[in-house]
N, C-alpha and C positions, 0 to 999 in steps of 0.2 A: 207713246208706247206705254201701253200698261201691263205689268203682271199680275196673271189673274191665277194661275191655279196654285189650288191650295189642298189639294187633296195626299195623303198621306200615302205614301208609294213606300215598298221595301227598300228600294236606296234612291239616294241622288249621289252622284257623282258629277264633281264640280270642279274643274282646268280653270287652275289662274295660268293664263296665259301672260308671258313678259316676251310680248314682242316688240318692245320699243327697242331694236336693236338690230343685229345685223340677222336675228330671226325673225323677223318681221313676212316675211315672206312664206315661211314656211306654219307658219301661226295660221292662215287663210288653208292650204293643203289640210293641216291637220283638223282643221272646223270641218272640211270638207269629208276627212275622212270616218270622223264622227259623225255624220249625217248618214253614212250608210248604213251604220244602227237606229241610229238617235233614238227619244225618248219612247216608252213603251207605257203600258198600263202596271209596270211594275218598278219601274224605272226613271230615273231625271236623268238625262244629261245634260247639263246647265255650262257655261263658259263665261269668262269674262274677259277681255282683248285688248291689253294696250300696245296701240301698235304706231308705227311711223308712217306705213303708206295711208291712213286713218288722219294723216293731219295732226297725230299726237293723241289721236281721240279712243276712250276707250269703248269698248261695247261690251253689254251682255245680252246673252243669247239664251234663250232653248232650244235646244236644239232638234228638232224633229226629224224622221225620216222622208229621204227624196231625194232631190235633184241638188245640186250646188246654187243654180241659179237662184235657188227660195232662200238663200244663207239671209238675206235682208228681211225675209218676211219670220225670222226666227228671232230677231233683234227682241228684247225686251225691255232693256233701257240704255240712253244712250249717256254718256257722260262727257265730261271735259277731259282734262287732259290728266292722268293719273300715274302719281311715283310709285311705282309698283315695286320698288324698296324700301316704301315707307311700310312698317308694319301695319299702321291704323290703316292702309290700301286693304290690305288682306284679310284687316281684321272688318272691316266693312263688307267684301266681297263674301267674308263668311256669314255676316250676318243673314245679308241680301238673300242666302241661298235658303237657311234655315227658315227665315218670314215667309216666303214663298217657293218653297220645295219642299215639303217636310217628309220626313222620313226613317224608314226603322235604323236604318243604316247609313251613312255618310262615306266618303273617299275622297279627299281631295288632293288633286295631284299640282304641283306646282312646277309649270315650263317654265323653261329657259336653261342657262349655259348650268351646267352642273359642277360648279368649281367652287364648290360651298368648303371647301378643307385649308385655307390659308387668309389670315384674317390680313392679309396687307391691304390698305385702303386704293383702289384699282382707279381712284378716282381724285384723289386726294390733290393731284397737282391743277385739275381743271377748273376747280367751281368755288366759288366764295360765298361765304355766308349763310351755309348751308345747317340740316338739322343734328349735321352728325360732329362738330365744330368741337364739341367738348366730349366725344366720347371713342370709348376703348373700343376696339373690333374685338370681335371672337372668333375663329375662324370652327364649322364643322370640323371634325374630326382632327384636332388640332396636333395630337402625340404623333400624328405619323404624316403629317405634310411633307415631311424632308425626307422618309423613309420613303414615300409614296411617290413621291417625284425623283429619288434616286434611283429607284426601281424601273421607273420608265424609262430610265436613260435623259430626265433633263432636272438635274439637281438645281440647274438656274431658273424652273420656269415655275414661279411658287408664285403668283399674282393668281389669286382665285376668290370669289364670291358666288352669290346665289339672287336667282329673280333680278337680274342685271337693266337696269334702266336709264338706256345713254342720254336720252331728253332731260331727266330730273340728277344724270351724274352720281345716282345712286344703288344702291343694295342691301340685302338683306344679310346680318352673318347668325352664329344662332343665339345670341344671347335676347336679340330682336325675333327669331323664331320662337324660341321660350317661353316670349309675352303671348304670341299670336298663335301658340298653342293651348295656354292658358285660357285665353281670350274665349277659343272653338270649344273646347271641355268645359266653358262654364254657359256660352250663348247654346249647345246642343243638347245640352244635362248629360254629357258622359261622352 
């Protein structure tokens, strides 16, 4: 699988997808639902997919417009098996898209569970040896975690992360976003 276009389109819009988890199933749906636009002559829509029914394996994609059954013939590179809470995952996939998508405009949307507001380590009791061994969590939006979850009526359910990856035991919080924003404002010049 090779990616070949290199032509300069007004955006590319690029889904990190974090289906190595119990979204995994729905990650396949939303690829498909993306294909009822897919990419245009002014347009990218690019994907990249770690998922579990995949064997752990991740894929990226362009995604073109058609049928669901072509989702394979949109593959553009295939990969092993990827922590898609590891920030250099992200900081890669952003690469990957800027070398071969380029464009006036960029958006990138990052799936998975949305529980980016409470830095407790959701992981912390499963996995040994891992990269996060010596370091502080930060939770999104940290000042109102406890307001935020009183308010919904469950002041006990404060376990939250982002880009959740049950095969690698890992995630993203934002002090790890921070870098992989840095990262994308210096690989897209702005």
């Amino acid at each position: 699988m090779k990616t070949q276009q290199k032509t300069k389109k007004a955006w590319t819009v690029a889904v990190y997808m974090a289906g190595d988890n119990n979204l995994d199933p729905n990650a396949y749906l939303d690829l498909k639902e993306m294909k009822r636009v897919g990419s245009t002559a002014d347009m990218n829509i690019v994907a990249q997919v770690d998922s579990l029914s995949a064997g752990s394996k991740t894929t990226r994609y362009q995604l073109t417009k058609g049928q669901e059954a072509s989702l394979s013939k949109d593959a553009k590179q295939k990969l092993g098996n990827q922590n898609t809470g590891d920030p250099q995952s992200l900081i890669n996939f952003v690469s990957w898209v800027a070398d071969n998508y380029p464009a006036d405009r960029y958006a990138l949307v990052l799936w998975n569970h949305g529980q980016g507001w409470d830095d407790t380590d959701i992981f912390a009791g499963e996995r040994t040896g891992d990269r996060r061994s010596n370091t502080f969590h930060h939770a999104f939006f940290r000042t109102t975690v406890k307001k935020a979850a009183t308010a919904a009526g469950h002041p006990d359910k404060t376990t939250r992360a982002i880009l959740i990856d049950d095969n690698s035991k890992d995630f993203l919080d934002n002090v790890e976003m921070q870098k992989v924003a840095k990262a994308a404002v210096a690989k897209l010049g702005g």
